[in-house]
LUMLUMBA-207889 format. One record per residue (C-alpha): chain; y, z, x. Coordinates in steps of 0.05 Angstrom, whole numbers, plus 5000, padded with zeros to 4 digits. Example, Ala and Ser with C-alpha at 12.3 -4.5 7.8 and 13.67 -1.06 7.14 Angstrom:
residues 2
<lummar->A | c2->4910 | c3->5156 | c1->5246>
<lummar->A | c2->4979 | c3->5143 | c1->5273>
END
This chain:
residues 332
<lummar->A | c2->5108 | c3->5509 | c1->4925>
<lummar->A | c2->5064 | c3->5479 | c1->4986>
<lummar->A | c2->5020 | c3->5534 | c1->4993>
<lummar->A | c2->5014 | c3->5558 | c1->4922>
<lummar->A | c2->4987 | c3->5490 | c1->4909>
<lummar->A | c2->4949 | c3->5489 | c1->4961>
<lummar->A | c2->4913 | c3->5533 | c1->4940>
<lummar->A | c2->4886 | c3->5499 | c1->4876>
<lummar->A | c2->4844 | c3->5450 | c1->4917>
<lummar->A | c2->4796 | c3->5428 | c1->4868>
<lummar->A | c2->4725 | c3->5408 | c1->4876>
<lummar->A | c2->4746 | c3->5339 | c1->4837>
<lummar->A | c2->4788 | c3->5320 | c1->4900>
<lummar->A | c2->4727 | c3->5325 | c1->4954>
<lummar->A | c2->4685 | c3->5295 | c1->4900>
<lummar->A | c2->4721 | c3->5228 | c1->4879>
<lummar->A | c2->4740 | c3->5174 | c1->4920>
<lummar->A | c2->4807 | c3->5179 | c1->4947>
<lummar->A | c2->4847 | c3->5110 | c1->4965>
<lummar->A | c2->4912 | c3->5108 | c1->4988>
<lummar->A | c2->4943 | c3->5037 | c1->4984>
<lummar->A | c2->4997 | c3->5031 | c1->5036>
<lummar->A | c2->5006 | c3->5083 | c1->5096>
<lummar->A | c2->5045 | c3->5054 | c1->5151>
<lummar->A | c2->5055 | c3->5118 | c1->5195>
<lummar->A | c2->5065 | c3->5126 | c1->5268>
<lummar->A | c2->4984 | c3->5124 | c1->5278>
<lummar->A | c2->4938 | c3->5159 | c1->5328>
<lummar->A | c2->4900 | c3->5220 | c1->5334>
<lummar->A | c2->4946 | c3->5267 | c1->5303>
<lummar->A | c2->4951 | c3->5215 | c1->5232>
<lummar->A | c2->4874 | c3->5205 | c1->5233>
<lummar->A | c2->4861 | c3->5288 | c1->5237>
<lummar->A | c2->4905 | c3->5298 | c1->5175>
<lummar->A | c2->4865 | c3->5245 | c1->5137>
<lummar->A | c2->4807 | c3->5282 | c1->5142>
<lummar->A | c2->4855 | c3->5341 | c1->5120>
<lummar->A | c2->4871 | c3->5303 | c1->5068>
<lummar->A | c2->4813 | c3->5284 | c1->5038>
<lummar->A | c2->4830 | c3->5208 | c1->5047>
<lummar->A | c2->4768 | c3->5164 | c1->5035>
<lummar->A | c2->4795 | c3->5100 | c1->5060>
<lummar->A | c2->4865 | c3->5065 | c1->5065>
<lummar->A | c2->4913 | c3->5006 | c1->5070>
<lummar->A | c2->4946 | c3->5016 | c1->5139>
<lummar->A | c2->4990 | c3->4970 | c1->5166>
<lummar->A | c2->4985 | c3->4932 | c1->5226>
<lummar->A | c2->5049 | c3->4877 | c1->5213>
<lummar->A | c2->5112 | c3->4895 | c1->5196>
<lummar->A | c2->5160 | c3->4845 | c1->5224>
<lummar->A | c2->5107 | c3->4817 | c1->5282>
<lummar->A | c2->5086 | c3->4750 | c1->5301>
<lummar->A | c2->5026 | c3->4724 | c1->5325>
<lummar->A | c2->5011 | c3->4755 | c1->5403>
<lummar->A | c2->5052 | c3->4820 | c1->5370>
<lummar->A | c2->5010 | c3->4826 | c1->5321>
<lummar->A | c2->4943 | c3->4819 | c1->5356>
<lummar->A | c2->4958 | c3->4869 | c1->5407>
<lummar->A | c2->4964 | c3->4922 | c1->5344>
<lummar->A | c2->4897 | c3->4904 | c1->5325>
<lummar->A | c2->4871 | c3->4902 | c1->5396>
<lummar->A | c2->4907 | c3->4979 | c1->5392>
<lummar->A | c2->4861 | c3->4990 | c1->5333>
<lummar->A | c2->4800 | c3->4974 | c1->5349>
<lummar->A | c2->4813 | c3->5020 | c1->5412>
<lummar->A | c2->4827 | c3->5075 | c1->5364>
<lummar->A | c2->4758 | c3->5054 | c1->5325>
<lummar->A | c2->4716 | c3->5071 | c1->5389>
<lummar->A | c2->4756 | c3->5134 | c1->5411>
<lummar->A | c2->4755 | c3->5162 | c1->5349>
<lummar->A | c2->4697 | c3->5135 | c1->5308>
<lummar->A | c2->4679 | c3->5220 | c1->5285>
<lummar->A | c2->4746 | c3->5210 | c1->5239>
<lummar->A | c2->4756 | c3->5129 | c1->5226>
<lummar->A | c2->4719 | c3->5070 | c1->5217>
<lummar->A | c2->4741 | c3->5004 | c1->5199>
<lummar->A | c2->4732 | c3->4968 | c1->5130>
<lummar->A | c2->4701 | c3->4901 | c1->5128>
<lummar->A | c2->4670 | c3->4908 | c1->5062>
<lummar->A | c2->4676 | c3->4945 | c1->4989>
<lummar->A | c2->4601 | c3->4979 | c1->5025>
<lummar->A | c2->4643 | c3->5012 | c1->5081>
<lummar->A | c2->4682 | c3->5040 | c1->5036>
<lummar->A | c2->4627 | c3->5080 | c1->5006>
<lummar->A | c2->4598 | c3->5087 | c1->5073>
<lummar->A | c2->4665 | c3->5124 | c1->5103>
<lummar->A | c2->4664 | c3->5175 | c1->5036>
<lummar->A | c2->4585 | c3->5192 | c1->5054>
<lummar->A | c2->4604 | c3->5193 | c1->5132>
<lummar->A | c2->4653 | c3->5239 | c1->5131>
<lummar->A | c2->4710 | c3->5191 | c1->5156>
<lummar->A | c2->4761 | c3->5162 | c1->5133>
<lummar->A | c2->4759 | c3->5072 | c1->5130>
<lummar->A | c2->4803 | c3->5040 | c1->5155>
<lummar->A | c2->4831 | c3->4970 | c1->5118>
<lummar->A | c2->4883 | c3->4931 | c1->5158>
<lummar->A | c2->4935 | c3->4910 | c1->5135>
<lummar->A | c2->4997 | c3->4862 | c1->5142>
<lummar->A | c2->5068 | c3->4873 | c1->5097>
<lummar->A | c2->5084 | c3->4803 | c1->5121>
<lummar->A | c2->5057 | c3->4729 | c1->5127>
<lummar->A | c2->5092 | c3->4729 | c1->5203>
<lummar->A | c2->5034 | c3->4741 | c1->5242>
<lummar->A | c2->4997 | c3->4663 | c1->5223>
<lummar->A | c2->5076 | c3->4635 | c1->5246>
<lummar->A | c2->5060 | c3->4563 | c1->5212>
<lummar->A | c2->4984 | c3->4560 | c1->5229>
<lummar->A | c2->4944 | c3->4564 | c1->5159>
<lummar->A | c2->4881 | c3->4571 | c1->5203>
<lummar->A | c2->4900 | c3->4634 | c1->5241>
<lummar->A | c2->4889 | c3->4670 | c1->5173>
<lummar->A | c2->4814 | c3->4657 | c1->5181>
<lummar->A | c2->4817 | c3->4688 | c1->5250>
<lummar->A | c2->4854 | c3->4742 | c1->5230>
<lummar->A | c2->4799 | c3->4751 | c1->5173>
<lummar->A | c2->4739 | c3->4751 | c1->5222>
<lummar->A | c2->4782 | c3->4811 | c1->5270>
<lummar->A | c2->4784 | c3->4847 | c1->5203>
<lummar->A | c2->4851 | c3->4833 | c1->5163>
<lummar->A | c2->4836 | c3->4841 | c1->5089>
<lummar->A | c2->4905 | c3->4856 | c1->5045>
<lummar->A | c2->4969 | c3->4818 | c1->5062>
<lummar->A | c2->5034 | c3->4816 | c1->5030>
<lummar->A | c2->5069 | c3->4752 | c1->5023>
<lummar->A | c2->5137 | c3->4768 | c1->5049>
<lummar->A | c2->5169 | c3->4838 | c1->5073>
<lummar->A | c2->5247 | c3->4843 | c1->5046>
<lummar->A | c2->5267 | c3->4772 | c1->5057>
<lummar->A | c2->5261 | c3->4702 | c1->5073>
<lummar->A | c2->5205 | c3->4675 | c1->5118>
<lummar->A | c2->5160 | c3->4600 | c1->5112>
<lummar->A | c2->5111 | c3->4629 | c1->5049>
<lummar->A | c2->5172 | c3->4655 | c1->4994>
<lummar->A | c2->5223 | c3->4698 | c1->4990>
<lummar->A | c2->5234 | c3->4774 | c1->4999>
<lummar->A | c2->5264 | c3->4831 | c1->4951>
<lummar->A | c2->5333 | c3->4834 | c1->4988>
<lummar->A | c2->5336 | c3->4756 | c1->4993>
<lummar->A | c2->5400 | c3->4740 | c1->4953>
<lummar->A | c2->5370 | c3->4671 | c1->4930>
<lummar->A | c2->5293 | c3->4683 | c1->4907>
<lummar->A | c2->5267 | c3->4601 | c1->4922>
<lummar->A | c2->5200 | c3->4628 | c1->4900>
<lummar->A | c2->5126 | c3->4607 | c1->4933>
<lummar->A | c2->5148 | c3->4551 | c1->4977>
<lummar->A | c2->5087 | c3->4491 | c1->4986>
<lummar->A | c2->5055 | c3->4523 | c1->5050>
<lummar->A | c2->5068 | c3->4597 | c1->5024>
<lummar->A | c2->5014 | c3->4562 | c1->4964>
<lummar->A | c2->4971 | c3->4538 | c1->5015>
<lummar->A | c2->4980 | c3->4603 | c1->5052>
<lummar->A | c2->4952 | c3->4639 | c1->4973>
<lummar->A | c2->4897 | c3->4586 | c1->4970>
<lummar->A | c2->4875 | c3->4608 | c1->5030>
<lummar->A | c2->4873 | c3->4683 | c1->5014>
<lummar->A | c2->4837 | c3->4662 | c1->4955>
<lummar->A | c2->4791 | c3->4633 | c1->4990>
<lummar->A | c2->4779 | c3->4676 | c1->5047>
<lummar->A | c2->4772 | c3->4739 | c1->5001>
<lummar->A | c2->4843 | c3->4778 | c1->5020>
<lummar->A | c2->4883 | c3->4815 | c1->4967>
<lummar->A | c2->4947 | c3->4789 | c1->4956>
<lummar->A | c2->5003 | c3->4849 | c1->4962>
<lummar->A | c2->5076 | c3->4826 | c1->4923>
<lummar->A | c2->5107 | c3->4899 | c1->4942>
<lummar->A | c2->5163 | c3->4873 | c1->4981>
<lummar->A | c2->5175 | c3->4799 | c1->4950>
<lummar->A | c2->5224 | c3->4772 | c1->4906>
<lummar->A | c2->5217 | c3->4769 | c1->4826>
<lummar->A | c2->5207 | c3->4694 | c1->4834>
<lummar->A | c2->5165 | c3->4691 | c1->4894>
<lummar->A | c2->5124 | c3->4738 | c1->4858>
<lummar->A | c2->5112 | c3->4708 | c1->4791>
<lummar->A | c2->5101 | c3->4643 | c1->4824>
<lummar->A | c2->5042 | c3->4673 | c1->4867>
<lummar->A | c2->5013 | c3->4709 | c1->4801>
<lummar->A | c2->5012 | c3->4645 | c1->4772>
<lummar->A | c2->4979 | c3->4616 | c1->4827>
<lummar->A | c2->4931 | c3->4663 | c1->4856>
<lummar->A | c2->4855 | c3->4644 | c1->4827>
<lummar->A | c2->4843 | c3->4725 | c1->4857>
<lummar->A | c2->4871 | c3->4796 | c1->4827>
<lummar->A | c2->4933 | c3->4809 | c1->4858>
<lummar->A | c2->4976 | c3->4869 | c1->4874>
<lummar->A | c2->5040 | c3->4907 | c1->4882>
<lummar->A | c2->5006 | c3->4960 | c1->4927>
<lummar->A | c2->5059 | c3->5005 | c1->4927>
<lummar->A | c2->5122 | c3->4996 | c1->4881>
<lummar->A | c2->5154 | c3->5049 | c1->4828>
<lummar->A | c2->5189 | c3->5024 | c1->4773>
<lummar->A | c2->5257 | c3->5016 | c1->4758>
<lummar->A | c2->5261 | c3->5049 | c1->4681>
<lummar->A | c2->5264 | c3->5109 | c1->4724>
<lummar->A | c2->5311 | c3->5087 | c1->4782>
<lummar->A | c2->5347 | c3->5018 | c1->4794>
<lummar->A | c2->5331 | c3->4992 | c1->4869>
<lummar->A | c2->5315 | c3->4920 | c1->4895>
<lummar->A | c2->5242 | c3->4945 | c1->4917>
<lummar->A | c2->5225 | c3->4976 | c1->4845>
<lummar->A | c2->5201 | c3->4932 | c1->4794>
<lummar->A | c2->5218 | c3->4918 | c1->4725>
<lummar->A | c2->5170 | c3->4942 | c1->4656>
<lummar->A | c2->5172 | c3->4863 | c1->4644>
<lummar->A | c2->5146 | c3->4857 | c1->4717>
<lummar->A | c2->5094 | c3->4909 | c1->4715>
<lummar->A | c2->5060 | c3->4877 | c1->4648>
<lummar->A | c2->5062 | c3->4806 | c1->4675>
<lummar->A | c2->5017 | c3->4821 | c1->4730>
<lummar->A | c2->4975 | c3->4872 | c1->4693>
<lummar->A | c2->4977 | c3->4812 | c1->4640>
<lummar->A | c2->4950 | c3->4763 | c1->4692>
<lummar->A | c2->4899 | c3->4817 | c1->4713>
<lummar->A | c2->4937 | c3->4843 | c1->4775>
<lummar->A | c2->4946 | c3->4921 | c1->4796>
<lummar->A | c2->5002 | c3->4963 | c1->4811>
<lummar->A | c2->5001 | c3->5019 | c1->4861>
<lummar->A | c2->5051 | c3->5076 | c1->4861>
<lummar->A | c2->5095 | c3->5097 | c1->4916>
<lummar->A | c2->5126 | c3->5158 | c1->4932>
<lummar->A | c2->5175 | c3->5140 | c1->4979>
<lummar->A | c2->5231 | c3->5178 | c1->4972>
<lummar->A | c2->5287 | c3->5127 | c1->4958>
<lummar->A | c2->5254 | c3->5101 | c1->4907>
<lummar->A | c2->5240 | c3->5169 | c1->4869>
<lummar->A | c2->5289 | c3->5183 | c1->4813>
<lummar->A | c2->5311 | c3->5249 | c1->4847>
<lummar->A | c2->5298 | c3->5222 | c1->4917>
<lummar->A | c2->5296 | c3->5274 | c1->4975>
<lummar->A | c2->5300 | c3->5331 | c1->4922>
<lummar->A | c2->5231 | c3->5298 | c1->4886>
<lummar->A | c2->5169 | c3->5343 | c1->4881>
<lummar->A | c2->5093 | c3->5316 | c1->4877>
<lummar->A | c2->5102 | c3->5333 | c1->4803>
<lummar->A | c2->5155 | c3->5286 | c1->4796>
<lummar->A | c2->5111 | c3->5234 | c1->4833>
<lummar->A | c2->5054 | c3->5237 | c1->4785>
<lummar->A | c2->5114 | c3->5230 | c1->4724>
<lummar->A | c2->5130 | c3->5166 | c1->4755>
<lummar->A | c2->5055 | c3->5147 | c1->4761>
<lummar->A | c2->5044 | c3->5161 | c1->4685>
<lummar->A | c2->5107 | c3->5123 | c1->4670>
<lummar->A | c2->5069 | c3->5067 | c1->4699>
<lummar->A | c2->5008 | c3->5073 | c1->4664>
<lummar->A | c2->5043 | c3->5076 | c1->4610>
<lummar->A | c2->5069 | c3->5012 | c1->4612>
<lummar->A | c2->5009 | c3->4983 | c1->4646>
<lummar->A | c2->4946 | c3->5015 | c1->4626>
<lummar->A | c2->4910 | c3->5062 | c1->4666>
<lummar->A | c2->4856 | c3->5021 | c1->4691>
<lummar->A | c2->4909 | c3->4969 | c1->4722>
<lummar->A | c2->4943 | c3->5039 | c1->4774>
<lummar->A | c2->4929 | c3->5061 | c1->4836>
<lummar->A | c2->4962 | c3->5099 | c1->4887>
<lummar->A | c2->5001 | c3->5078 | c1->4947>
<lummar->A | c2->5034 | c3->5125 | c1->4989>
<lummar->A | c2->5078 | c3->5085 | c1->5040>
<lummar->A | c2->5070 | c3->5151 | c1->5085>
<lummar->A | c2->5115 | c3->5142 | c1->5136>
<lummar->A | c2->5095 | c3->5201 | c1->5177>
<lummar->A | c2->5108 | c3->5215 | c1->5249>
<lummar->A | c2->5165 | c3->5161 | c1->5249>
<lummar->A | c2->5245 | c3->5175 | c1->5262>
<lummar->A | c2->5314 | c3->5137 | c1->5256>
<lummar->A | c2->5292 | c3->5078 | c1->5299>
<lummar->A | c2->5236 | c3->5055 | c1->5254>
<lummar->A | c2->5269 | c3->5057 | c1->5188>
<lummar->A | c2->5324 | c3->5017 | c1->5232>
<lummar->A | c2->5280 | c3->4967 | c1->5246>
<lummar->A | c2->5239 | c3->4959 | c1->5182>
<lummar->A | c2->5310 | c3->4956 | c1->5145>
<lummar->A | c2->5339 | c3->4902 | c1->5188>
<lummar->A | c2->5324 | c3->4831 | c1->5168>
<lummar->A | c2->5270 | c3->4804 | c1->5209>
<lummar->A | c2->5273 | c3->4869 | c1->5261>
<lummar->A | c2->5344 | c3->4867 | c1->5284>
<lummar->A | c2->5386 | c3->4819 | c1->5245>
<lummar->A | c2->5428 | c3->4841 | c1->5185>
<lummar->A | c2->5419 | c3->4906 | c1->5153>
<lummar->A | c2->5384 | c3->4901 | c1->5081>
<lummar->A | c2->5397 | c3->4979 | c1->5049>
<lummar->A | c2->5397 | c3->5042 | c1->5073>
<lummar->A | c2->5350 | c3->5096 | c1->5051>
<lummar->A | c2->5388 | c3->5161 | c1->5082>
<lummar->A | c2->5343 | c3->5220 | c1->5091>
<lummar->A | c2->5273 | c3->5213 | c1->5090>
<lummar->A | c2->5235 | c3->5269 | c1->5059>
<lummar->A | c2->5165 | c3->5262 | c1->5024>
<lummar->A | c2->5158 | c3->5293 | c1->4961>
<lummar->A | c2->5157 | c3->5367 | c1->4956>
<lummar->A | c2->5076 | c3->5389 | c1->4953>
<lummar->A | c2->5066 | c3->5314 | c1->4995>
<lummar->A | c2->5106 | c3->5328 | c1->5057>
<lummar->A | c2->5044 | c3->5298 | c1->5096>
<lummar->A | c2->4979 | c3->5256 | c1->5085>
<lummar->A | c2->4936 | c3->5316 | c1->5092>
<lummar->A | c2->4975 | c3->5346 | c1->5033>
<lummar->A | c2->4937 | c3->5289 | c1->4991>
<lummar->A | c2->4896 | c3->5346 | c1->4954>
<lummar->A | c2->4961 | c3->5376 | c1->4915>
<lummar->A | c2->4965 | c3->5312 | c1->4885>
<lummar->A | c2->4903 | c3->5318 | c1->4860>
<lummar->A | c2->4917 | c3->5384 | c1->4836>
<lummar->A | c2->4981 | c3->5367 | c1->4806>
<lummar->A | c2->4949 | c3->5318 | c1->4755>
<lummar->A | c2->4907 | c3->5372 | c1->4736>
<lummar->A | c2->4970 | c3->5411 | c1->4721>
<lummar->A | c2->4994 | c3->5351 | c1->4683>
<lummar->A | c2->4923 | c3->5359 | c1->4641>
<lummar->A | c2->4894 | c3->5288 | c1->4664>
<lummar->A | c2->4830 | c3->5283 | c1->4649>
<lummar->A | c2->4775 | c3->5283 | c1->4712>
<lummar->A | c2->4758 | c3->5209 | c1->4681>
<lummar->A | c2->4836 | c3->5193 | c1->4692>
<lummar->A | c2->4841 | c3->5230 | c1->4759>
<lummar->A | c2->4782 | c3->5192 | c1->4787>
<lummar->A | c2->4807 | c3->5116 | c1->4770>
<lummar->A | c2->4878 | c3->5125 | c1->4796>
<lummar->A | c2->4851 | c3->5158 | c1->4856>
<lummar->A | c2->4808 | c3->5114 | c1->4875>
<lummar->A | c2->4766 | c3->5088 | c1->4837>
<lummar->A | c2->4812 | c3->5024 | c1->4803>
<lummar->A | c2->4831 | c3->4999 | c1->4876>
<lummar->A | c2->4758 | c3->4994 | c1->4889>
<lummar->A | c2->4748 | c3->4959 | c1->4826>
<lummar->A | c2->4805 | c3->4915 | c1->4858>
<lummar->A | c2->4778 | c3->4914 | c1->4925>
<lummar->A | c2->4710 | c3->4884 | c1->4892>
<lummar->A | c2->4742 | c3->4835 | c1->4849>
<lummar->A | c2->4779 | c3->4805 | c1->4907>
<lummar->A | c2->4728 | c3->4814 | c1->4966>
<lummar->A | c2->4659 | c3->4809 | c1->4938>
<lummar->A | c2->4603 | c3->4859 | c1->4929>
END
């Protein structure tokens, strides 16, 4: 199936802009060379998982090492402008990005710091419990605790997206409530089509599309109805389910490519804070049939054409809604 859809490369894909809203691989040359491959116009890549402060800062000291040695494929994103300016470049922009609040520990003003290095889309909480709310696999959802709204305020203020992907039900509707700024899950699939702690609800989805929020699509295969055995067809099913429930100009796309990565990362990012309790277990790992790896990103493309989107369609979810996000949140 790979290669036959390969082959349907349309000129759509090199013509629209294409945003992928989570890919947390194992970065470096080989990750930044299928980009390009792939078409990818910019991206949410994560720089905090589980990481505090020093942590933390060394991964962006790692990527701004990567900026200079390989400015021909990357470039960071400060602005919505970069964006464009990667797509007419040639490159592929770079947005960092953290899946947890860990990084600031309990300083409110490291998040400005961590603004001026760069940092513009953090989630609030990965999995479980930490000083801003509560995580998905917490077994008591508190909600936003008093700093983690100081923490939002902040964000607000600053100009960084909000990401709910990994926190709790609670945690999350008291941060929609909250936020004066679009927020996001950046990349969630629902659970109409498979029960898991990490998909959300239909009632979930249309409260934040509601409140003016977005919701990016994962692939990830443990969240896919048919898991391992899912095909890039049956990724763009669970897009359209979305949609559906949503509207299309409130959907995006976020990967969560995990590529180059083995056992001892999904270890650690399924382990409560690193390497305390274990949280679920997602068995084997394999990306959708079609959308094995990022520089596959074209068959998706092509496989909403198969699905008879319209180019209109093709070009919002791609790309073109998260910069309407991006925008909204960071300014012209």
């Amino acid at each position: 199936m790979d290669q036959a859809v390969s082959q349907t490369r349309s000129r759509l894909h090199d013509d629209i802009v294409v945003f992928d809203g989570l890919i947390v691989s194992d970065f470096g040359p080989d990750v930044f060379a299928d980009m390009r491959r792939g078409g990818i116009t910019a991206a949410n890549c994560t720089c905090c998982v589980w990481e505090n402060f020093a942590e933390t800062m060394r991964n962006i000291a790692r990527w701004k090492k990567w900026f200079r040695a390989h400015g021909d494929k990357i470039m960071q994103v400060y602005r919505r402008t970069d964006i464009s300016r990667a797509k007419a470049e040639g490159r592929t922009g770079i947005v960092l990005g953290w899946q947890n609040t860990t990084a600031i520990e309990d300083r409110l003003d490291y998040l400005e710091l961590f603004h001026e290095l760069g940092v513009r889309i953090i989630q609030l909480t990965y999995n479980t419990q930490n000083l801003v709310g509560s995580g998905c696999y917490e077994s008591r959802d508190g909600g936003l605790s008093d700093f983690g709204r100081d923490v939002l305020a902040e964000m607000n203020r600053l100009g960084i997206l909000c990401d709910l992907s990994h926190v709790g039900p609670k945690t999350s509707e008291d941060a929609i409530l909250a936020s004066r700024q679009r927020v996001a899950y950046s990349h969630c699939l629902p659970s109409g089509l498979k029960a898991h702690p990490r998909n959300k609800s239909d009632e979930q989805l249309r409260f934040i599309a509601e409140h003016d929020g977005f919701v990016g699509v994962t692939m990830f295969p443990p969240f896919l109805a048919k898991g391992a055995s899912a095909t890039v067809d049956d990724y763009v099913e669970a897009i359209e389910y979305v949609i559906d429930v949503v509207g299309e100009d409130s959907v995006g796309v976020g990967t969560d490519f995990t590529q180059g990565y083995d056992k001892p990362f999904f270890d650690w990012i399924t382990h409560d804070k690193g390497d305390g309790r274990k949280l679920t277990d997602f068995g084997a790992v394999i990306n959708p049939e079609g959308l094995r790896r990022i520089g596959d990103f074209p068959n998706l493309t092509a496989a909403m054409e198969r699905r008879g989107w319209t180019a209109a369609r093709i070009e919002k979810v791609m790309g073109g809604n998260w910069l309407q996000l991006l925008t909204d949140v960071w300014g012209a």
